[in-house]
C-alpha positions, 0 to 999 in steps of 0.5 A, spaced: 561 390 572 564 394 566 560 391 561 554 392 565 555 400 565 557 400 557 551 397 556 547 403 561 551 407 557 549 406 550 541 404 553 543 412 555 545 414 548 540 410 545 534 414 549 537 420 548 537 420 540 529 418 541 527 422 545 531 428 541 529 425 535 522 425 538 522 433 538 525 435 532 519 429 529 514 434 535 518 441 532 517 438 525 509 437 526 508 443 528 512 447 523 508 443 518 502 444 521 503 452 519 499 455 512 505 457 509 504 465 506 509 469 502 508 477 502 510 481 496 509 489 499 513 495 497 519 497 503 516 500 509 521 507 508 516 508 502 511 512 506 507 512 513 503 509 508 507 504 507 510 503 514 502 502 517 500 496 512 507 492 513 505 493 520 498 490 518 501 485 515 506 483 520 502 483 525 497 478 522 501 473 519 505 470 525 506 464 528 501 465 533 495 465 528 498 460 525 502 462 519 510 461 517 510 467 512 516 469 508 517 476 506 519 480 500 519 488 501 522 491 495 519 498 491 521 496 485 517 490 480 523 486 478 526 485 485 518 484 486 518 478 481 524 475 483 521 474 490 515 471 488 518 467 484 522 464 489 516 464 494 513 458 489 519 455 488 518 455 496 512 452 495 508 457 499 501 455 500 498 462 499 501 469 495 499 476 496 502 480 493 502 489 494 505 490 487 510 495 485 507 496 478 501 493 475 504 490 469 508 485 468 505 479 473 502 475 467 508 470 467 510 469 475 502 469 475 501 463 471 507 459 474 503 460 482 497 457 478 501 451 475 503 450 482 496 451 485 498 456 489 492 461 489 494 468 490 491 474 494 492 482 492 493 487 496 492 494 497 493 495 489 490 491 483 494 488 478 493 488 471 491 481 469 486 476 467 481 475 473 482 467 473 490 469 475 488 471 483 483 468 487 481 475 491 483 482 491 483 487 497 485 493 494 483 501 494 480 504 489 486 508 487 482 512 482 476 514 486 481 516 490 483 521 485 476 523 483 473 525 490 479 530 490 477 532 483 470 533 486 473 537 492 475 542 487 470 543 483 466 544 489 470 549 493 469 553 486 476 557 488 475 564 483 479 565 477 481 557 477 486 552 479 493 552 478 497 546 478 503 543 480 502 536 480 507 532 484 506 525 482 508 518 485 512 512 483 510 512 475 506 506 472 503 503 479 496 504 481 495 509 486 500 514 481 495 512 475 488 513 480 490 519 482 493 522 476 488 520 471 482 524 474 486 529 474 488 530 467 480 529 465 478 534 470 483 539 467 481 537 460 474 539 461 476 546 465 477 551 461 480 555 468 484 549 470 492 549 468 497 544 469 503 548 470 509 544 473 509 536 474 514 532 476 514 525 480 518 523 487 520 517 484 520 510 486 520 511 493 515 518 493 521 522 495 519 528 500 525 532 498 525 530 491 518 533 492 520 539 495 525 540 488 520 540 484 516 547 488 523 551 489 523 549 481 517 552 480 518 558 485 525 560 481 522 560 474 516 565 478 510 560 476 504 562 477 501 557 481 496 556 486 494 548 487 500 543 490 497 536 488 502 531 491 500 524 491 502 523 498 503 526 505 510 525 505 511 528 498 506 534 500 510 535 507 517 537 502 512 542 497 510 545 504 517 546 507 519 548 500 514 554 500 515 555 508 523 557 506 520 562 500 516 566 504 509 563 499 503 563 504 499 556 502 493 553 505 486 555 507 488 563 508 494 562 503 496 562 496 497 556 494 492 551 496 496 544 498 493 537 498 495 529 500 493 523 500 493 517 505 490 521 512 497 520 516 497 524 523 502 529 521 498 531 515 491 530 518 494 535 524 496 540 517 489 540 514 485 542 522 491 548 523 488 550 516 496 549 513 492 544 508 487 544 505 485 536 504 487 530 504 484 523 502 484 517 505 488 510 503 487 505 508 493 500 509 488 495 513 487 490 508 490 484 513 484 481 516 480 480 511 485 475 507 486 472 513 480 469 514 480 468 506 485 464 507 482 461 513 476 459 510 480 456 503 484 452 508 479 449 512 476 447 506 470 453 505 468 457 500 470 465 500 463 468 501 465 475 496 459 480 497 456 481 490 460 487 486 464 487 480 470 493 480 471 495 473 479 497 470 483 495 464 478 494 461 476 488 464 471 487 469 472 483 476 468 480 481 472 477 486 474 484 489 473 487 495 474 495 495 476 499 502 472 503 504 474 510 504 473 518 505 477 525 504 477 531 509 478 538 509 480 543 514 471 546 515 471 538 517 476 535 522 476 534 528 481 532 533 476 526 534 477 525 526 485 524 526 485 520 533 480 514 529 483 515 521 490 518 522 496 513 521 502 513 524 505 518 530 
């Protein structure tokens, strides 16, 4: 009777290493049948900007749509690296990267299409060769500076423009697009004046933004223009004016602009506190979603027939967001419920 039950006993124990082992083999199975994606983006306390595309990202790339995805959210180019590095080393099977810089991805770049690991961009555009990535998704940063350019010269504002330009992370996409027109601009207008610039740094500091206005109001600079490089930024010049008692917006002295239609500053440019914004759309997800749906199943990507041209160099395999400015003669409500970005 003992050795009846001992034998029960280990028929038990051996039944039950298969059958554990017959999950952990199902719970194998269905990890491996994941597409494995790591995403390179910049932290989400950078901007509102930034929070809304690594909300995009994360709510696209889920195990529920089939993904295990690895992510890195760093704001400065070697950490970027570092991660992608690590990501190869990983042996993802796609990588996207939002770049802290546009120069630098030469070599981490080459390593990914050694692997065979074809990369994805998003939202910025790196500075590379056009074999070096599959696709892009990206805004175009320097239209982006031109239609604010354009905006000016068509408000013809008497006597010109006075500037204090308050630049973004300096080396990376959207601060060079937006800064660039803008040079050009004030070089061709001989009305138009760079009085004061300064940058908000790595992570396009409110308060460091608001410095560099208390500066320029301490040093009694005649000043007539805020041009901020994003919302956040524009927020901490304004406070800045608020607290010197200096009138700004549509009936004030100093005119204030932005970038990227967050609600906050979409609701500044319809009470008339500033005067402009320009959209940067975060929605980029989607879109290399079923990119990496159609490599994965064996298709071909289905590019509209464009070419994008920066560096020097013309690209083809780009996809550009679709993107618009407003000014206070325009919004609506109805606007900033469609467009604007966050609370």
């Amino acid at each position: 009777m003992k050795k009846f039950l001992v034998v029960l006993l280990m028929l038990a124990v051996a039944a039950s290493m298969v059958f554990a082992g017959g999950n952990r083999q199902a719970q194998t199975t269905t990890r491996s049948s994941l597409i494995k994606v790591g995403i390179i983006n910049l932290h989400p306390s950078e901007s509102g900007y930034r929070e809304a595309n690594v909300k995009d990202m994360d709510e696209v790339f889920t195990t529920a749509n089939g993904y295990l995805a690895l992510k890195a959210n760093y704001n400065t180019l070697n950490e970027q690296l570092d991660a992608a590095r690590q990501f190869i080393n990983d042996g993802v099977d796609y990588l996207l990267i939002s770049t802290a810089n546009e120069n630098g991805w030469d070599s981490v770049l080459a390593d990914a299409k050694r692997a065979g690991i074809p990369v994805f961009l998003f939202d910025r555009m790196i500075n590379t060769a056009q074999d070096n990535f599959t696709a892009a998704v990206i805004s175009d940063m320097q239209n982006q500076g031109k239609n604010a350019v354009a905006w000016l010269e068509a408000q013809n504002r008497a006597g010109g423009y006075r500037f204090i330009h308050i630049q973004g992370q300096i080396g990376s996409p959207a601060q060079a697009g937006r800064t660039e027109p803008l040079d050009a601009a004030i070089a061709r207008h001989s009305n138009w004046t760079l009085v004061r610039r300064g940058t908000g740094g790595d992570t396009w500091s409110a308060d460091e933004a608001k410095r560099i206005v208390e500066a320029a109001i301490a040093a009694r600079e005649n000043f007539n223009v805020i041009y901020a490089e994003n919302d956040g930024m524009a927020e901490g010049a304004m406070k800045a004016l608020q607290e010197a008692g200096v009138s700004h917006g549509v009936n004030g002295d100093v005119w204030i602009m932005g970038f990227d239609f967050n609600k906050f500053a979409l609701r500044h440019v319809m009470s008339g506190q500033w005067n402009f914004n320009g959209q940067c759309s975060p929605f980029q997800a989607k879109v290399i979603d079923g990119f990496i749906k159609t490599l994965h199943s064996g298709g071909k990507l289905n590019i509209p027939a464009s070419s994008w041209t920066a560096y020097g160099r013309t690209y083809t395999n780009v996809v550009i967001n679709p993107e618009i400015v407003i000014d206070t003669a325009n919004i609506t409500q109805a606007f900033i419920d469609q467009y604007g970005l966050g609370n």
